[in-house]
Structure formats: C-alpha cells, structure tokens
N, CA, C and O atoms as CSV, one atom per row, in Angstrom:
chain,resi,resn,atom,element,x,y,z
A,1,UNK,N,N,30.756,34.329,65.560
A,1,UNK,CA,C,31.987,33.675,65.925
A,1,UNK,C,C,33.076,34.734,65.959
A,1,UNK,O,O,33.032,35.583,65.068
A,2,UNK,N,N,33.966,34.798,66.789
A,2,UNK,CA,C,34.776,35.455,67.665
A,2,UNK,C,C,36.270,34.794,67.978
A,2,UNK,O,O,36.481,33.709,68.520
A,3,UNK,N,N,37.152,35.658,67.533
A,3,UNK,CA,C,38.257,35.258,68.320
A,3,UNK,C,C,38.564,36.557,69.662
A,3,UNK,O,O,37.977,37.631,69.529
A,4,UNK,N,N,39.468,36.356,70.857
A,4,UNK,CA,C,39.357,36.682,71.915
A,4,UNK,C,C,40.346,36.892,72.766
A,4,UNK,O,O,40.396,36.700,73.981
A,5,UNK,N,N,41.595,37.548,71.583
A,5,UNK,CA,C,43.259,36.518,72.260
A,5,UNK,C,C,43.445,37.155,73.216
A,5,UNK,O,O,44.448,36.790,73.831
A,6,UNK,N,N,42.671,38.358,73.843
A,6,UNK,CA,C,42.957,38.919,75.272
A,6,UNK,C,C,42.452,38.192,76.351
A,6,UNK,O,O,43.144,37.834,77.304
A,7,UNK,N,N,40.976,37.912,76.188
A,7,UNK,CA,C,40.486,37.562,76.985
A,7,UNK,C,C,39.537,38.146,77.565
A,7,UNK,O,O,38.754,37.711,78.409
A,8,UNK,N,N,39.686,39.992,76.700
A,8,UNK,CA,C,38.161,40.729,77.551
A,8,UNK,C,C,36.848,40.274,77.393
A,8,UNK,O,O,36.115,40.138,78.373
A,9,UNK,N,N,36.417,39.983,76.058
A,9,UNK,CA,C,35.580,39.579,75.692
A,9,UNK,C,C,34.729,37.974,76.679
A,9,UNK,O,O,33.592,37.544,76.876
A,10,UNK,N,N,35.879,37.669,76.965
A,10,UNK,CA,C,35.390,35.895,77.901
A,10,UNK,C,C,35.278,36.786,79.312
A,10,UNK,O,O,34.468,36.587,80.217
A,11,UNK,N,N,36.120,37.632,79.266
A,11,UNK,CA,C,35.721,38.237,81.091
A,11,UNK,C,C,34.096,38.379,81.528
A,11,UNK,O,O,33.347,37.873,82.365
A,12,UNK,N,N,34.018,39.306,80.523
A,12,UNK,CA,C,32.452,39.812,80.622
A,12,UNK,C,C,31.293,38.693,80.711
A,12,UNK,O,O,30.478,38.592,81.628
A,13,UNK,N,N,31.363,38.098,79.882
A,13,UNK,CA,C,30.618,36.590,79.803
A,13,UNK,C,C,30.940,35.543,80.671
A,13,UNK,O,O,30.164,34.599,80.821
A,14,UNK,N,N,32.188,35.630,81.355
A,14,UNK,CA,C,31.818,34.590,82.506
A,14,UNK,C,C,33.084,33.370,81.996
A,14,UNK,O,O,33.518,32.422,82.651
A,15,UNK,N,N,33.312,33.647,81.122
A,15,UNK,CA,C,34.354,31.754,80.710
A,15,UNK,C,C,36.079,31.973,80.207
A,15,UNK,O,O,36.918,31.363,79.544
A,16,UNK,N,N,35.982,33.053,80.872
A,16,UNK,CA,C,37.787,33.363,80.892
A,16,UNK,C,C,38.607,32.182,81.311
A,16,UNK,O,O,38.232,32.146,82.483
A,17,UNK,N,N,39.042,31.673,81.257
A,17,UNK,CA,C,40.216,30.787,82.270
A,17,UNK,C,C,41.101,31.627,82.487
A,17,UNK,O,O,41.563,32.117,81.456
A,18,UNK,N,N,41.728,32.165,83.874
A,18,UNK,CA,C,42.381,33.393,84.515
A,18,UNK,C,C,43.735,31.833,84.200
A,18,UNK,O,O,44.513,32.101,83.285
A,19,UNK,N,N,43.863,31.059,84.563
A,19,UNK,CA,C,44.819,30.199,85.243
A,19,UNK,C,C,45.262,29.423,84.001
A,19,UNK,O,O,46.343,28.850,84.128
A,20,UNK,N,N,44.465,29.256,82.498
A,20,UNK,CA,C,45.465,28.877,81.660
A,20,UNK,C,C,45.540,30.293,80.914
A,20,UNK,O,O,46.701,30.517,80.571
A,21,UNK,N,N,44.634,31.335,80.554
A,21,UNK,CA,C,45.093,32.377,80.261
A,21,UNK,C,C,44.250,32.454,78.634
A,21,UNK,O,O,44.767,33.066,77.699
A,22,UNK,N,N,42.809,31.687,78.494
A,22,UNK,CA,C,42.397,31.546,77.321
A,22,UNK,C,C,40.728,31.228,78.055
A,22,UNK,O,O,40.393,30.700,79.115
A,23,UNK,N,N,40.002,31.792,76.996
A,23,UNK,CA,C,38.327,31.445,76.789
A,23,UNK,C,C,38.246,29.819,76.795
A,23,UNK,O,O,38.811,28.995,76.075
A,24,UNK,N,N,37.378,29.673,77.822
A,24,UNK,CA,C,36.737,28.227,77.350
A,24,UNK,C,C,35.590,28.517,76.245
A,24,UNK,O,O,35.314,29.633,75.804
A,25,UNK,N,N,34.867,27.072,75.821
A,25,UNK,CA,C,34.223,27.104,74.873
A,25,UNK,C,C,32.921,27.752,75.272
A,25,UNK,O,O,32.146,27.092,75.964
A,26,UNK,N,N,32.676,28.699,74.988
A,26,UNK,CA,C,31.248,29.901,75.291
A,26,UNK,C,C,30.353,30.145,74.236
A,26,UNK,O,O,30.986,30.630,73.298
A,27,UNK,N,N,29.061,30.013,73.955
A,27,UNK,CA,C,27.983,30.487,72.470
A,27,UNK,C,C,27.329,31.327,73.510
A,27,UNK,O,O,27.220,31.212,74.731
A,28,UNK,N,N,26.990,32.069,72.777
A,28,UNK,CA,C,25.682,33.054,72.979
A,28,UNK,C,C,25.247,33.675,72.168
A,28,UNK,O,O,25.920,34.501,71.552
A,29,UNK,N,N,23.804,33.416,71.909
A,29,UNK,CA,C,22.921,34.011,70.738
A,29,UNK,C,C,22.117,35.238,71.797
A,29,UNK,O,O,21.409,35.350,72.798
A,30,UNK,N,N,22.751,35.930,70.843
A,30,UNK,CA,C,21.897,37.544,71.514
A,30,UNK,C,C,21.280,38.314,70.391
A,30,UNK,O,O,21.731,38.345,69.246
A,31,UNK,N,N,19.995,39.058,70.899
A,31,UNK,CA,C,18.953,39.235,70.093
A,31,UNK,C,C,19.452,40.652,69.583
A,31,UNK,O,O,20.509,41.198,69.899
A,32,UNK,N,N,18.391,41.174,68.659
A,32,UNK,CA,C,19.289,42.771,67.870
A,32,UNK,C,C,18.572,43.475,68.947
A,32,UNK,O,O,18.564,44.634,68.533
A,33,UNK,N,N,17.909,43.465,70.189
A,33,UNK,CA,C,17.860,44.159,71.746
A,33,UNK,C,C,19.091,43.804,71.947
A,33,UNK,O,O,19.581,44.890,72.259
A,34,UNK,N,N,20.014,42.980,71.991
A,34,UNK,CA,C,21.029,43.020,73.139
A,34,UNK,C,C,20.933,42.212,74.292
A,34,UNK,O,O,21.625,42.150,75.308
A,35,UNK,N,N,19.795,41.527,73.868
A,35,UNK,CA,C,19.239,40.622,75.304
A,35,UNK,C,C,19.850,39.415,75.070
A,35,UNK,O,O,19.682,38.978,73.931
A,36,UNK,N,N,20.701,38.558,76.037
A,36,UNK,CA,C,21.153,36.982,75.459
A,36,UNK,C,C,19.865,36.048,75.964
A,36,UNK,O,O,19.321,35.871,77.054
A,37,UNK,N,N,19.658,35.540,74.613
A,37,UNK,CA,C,18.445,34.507,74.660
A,37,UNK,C,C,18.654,33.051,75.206
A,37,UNK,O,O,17.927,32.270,75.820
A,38,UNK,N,N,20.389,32.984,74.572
A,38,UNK,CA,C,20.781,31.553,74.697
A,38,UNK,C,C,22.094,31.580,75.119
A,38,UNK,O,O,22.805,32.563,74.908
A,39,UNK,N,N,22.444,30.698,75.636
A,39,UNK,CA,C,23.842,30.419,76.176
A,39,UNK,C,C,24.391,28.854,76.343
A,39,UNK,O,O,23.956,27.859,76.924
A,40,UNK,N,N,25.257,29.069,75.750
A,40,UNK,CA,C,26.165,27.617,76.384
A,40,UNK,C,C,27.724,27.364,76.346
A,40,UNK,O,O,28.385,27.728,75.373
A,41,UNK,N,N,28.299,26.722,77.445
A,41,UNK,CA,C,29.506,26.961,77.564
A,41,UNK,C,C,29.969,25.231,77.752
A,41,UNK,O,O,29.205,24.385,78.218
A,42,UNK,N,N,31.110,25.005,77.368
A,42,UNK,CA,C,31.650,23.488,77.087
A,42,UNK,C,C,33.148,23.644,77.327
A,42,UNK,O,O,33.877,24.483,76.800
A,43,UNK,N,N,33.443,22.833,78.086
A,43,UNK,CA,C,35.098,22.080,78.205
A,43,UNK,C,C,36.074,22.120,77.307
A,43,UNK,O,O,35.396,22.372,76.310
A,44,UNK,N,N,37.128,22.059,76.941
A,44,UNK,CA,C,37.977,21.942,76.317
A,44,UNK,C,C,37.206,20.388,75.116
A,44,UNK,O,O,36.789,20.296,73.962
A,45,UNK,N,N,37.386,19.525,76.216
A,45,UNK,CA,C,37.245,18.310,75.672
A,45,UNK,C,C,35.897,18.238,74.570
A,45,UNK,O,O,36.025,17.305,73.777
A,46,UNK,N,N,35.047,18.787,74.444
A,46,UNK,CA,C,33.443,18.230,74.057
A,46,UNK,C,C,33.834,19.457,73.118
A,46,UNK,O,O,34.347,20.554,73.337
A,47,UNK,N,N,33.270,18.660,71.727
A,47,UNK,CA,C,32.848,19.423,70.401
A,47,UNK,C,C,31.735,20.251,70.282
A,47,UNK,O,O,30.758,19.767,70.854
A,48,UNK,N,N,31.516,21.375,69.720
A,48,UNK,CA,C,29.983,21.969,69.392
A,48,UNK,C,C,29.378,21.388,68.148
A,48,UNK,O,O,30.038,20.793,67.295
A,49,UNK,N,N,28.039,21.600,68.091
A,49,UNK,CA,C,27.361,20.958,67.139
A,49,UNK,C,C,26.775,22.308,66.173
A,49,UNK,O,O,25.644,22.718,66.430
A,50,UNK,N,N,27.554,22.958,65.097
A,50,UNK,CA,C,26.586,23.875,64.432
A,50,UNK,C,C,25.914,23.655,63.945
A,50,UNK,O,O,25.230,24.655,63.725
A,51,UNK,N,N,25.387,22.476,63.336
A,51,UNK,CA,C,23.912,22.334,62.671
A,51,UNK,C,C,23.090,23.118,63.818
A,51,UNK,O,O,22.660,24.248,63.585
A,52,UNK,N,N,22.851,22.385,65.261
A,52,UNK,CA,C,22.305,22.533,66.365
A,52,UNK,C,C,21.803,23.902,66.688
A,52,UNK,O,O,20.674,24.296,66.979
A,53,UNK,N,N,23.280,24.702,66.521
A,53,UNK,CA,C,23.918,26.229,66.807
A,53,UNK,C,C,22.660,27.213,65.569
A,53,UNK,O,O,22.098,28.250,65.922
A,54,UNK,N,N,22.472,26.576,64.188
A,54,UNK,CA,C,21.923,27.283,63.270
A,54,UNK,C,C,20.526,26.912,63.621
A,54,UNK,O,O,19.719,27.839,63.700
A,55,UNK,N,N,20.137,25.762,63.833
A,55,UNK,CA,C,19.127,25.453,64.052
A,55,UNK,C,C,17.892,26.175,65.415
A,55,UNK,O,O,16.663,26.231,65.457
A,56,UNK,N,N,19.062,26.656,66.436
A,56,UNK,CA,C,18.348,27.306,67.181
A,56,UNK,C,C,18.702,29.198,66.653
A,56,UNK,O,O,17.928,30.116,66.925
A,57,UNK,N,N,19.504,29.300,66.188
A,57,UNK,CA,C,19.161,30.957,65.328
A,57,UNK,C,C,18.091,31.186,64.891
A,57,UNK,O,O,17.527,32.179,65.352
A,58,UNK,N,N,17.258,30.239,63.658
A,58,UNK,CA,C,16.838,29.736,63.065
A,58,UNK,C,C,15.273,29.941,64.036
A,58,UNK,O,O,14.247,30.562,63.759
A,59,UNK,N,N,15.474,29.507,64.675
A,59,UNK,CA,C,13.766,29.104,65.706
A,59,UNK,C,C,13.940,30.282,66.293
A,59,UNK,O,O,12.993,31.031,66.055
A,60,UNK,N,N,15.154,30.974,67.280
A,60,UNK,CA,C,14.648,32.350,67.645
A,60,UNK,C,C,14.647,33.756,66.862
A,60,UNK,O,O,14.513,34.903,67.289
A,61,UNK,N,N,14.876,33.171,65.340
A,61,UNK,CA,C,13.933,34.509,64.295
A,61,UNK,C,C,12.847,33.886,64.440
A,61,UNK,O,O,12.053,34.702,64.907
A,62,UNK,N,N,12.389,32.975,64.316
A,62,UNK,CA,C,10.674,32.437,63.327
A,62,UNK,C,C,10.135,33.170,64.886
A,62,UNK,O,O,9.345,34.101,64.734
A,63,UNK,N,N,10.446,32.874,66.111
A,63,UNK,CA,C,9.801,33.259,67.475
A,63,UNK,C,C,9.554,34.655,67.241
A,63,UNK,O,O,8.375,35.007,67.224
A,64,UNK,N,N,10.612,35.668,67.024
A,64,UNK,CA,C,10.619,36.733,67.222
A,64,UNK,C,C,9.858,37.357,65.999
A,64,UNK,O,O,9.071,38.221,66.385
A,65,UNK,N,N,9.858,37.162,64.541
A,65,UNK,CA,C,9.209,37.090,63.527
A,65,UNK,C,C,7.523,36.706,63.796
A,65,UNK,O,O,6.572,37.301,63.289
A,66,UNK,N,N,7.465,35.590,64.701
A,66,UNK,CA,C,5.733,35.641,64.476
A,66,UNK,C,C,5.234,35.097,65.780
A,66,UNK,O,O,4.309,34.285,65.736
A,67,UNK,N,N,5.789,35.485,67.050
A,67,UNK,CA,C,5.184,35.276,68.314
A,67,UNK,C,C,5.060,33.892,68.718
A,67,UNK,O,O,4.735,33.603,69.870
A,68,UNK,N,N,5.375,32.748,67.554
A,68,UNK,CA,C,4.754,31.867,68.287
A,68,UNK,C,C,5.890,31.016,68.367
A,68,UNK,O,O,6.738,31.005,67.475
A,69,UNK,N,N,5.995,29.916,69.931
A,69,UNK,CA,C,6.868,28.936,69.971
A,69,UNK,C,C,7.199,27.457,69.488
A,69,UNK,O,O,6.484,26.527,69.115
A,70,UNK,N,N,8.822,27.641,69.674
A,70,UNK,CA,C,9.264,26.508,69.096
A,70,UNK,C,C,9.491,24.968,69.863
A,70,UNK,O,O,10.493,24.652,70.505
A,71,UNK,N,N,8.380,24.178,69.635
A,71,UNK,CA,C,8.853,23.034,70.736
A,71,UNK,C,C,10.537,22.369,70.492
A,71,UNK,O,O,11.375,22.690,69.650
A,72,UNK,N,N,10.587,21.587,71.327
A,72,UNK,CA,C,12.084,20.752,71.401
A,72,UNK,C,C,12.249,19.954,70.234
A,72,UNK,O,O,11.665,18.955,69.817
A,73,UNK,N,N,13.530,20.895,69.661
A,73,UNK,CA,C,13.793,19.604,68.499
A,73,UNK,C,C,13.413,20.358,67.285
A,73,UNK,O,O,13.700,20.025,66.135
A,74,UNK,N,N,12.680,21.504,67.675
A,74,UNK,CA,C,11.972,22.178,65.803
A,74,UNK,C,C,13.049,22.342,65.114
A,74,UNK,O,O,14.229,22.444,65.449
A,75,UNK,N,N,12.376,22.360,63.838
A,75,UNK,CA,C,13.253,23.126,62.748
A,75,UNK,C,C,12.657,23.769,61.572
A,75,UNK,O,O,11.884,23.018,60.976
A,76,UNK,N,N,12.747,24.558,61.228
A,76,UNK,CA,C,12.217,25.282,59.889
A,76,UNK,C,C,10.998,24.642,59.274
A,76,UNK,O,O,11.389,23.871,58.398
A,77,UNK,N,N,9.789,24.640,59.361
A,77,UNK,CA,C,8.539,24.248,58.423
A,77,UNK,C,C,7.733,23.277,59.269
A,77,UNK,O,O,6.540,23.093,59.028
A,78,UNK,N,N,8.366,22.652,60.258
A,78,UNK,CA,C,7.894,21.968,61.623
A,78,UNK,C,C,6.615,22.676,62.342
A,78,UNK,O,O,6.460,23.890,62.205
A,79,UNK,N,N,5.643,21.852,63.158
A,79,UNK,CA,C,4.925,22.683,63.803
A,79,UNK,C,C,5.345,23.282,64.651
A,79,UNK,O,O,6.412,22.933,65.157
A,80,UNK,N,N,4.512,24.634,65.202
A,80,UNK,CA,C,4.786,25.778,65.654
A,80,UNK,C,C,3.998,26.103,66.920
A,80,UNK,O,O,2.996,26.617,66.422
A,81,UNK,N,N,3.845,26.125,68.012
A,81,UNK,CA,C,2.502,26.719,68.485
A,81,UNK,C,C,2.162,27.960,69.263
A,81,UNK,O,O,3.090,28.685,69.622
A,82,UNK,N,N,1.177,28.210,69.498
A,82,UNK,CA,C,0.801,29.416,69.794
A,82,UNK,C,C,0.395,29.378,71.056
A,82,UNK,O,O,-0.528,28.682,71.478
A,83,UNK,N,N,1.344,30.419,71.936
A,83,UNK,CA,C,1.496,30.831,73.201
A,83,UNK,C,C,0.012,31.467,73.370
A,83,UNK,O,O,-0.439,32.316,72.602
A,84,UNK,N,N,-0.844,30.805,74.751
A,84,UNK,CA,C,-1.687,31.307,75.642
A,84,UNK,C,C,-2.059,30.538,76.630
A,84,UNK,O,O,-1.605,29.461,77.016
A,85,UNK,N,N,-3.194,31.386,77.123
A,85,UNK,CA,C,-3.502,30.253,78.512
A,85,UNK,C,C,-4.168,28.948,78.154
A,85,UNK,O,O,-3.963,27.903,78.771
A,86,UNK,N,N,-5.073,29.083,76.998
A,86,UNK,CA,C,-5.577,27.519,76.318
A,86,UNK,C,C,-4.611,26.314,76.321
A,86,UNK,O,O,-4.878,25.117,76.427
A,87,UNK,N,N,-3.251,27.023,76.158
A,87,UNK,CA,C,-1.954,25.739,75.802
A,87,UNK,C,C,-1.443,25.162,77.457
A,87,UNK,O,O,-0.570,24.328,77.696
A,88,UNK,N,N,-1.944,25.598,78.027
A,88,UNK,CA,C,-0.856,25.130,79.348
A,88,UNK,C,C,-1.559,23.695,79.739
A,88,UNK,O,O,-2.701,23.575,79.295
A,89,UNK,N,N,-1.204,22.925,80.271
A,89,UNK,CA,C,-1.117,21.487,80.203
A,89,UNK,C,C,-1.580,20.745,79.531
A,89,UNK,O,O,-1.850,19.621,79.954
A,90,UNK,N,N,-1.935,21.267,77.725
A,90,UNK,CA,C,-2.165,20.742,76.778
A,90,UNK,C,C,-1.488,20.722,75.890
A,90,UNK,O,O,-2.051,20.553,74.809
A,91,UNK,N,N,-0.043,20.872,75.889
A,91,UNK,CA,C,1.184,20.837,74.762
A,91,UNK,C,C,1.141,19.579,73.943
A,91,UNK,O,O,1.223,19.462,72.720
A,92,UNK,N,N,0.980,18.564,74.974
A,92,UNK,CA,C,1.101,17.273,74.362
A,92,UNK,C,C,-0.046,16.862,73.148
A,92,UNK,O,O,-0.054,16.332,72.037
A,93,UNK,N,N,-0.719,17.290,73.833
A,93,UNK,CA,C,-2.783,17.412,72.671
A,93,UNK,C,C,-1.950,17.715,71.180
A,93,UNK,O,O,-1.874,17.035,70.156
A,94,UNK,N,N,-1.306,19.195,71.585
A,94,UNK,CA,C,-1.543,19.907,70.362
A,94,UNK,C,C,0.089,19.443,69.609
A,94,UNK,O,O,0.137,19.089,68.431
A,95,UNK,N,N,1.199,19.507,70.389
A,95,UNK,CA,C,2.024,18.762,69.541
A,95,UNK,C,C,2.686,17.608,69.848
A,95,UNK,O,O,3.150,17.427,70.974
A,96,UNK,N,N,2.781,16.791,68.947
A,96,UNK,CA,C,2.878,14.823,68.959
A,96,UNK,C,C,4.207,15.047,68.438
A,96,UNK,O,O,4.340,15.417,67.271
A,97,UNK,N,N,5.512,14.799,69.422
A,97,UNK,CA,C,7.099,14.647,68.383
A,97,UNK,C,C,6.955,13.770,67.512
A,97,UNK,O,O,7.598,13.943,66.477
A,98,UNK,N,N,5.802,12.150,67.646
A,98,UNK,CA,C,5.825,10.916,66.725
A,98,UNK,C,C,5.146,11.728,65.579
A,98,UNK,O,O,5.176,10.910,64.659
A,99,UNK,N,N,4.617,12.729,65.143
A,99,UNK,CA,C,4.401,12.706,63.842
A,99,UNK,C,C,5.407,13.923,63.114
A,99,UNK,O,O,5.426,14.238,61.924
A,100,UNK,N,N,6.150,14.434,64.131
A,100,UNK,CA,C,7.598,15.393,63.536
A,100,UNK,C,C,8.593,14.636,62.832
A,100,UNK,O,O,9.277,14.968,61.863
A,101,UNK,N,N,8.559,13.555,63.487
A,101,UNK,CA,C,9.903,12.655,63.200
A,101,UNK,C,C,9.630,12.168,61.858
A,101,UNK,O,O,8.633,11.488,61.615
A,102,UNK,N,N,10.651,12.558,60.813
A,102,UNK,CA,C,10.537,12.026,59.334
A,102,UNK,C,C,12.265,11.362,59.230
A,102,UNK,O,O,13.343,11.589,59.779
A,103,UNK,N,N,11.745,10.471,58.217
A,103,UNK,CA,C,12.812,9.253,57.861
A,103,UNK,C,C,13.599,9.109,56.773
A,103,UNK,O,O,14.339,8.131,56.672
C-alpha cells in the first residue's frame, strides 16, 4: 500500500486520472521477479475487500512455494492441485467446491 500524491506512480500502471488530477483505485500484487501476477482497478465508488487482497497474497506464495495451483475461492490448508496434462478436463473429478465449503 502506497500513497501517490504526484501521480507518477498511477502513470506507469495505467489509473492516473489526468482530468481530476488523482489515482483511481489500482492493486497489484507483483512477484519478488517483478512480474505483476495480479491486478485490479475500481471506481471511486466500490470498496476493496482486504481479506480477499490477503487471501490471494496468500495463494500466490503457497503457488510459488510448491508449484501447485490454487482453485477459486482457496485459502490456506484448502485443497491444492497439481498442474499437468492428467488434470485438464478433470478439475471437477479432482476438486468438489461442495466439500471446501465449511460452516
């Protein structure tokens, strides 16, 4: 998290407002490469969600930590699965969201 009162910082990334003279709402999770993994940018009007925000930090260490991906919705101790050609139009086989979901 970043403040930006020039505006260089929003130039580069794309979400300057030239015409009120301030950053719109911009995230980007970038990896210790330098590569941006994630991005999202929002209106004045619409709130961010940091649980959400930590939650996907969170999944792209465990990714980068142990190769394997995070379906929609993971979170910490959740199943995990493992990227190859065996998995491709069998995601659903191997992970069920009805038995992620706890109450």
């Amino acid at each position: 998290m970043l403040s930006d009162p020039g505006g260089r910082i929003g130039q580069i990334y794309g979400v300057y407002d030239e015409q009120a003279g301030v950053d719109i709402r911009g995230r980007f999770l970038i990896d210790p490469d330098g590569v941006i993994q994630a991005m999202e940018v929002m209106t004045p009007p619409v709130g961010r969600n940091i649980r959400e925000l930590i939650r996907q930090v969170q999944a792209y260490q465990h990714v980068r930590a142990t190769g394997e991906v995070t379906p929609a919705g993971w979170e910490p101790g959740k199943t995990t699965l493992k990227p190859g050609p065996e998995l491709v139009g069998k995601v659903w086989q191997v992970w069920q969201p009805s038995k992620e979901i706890t109450g």
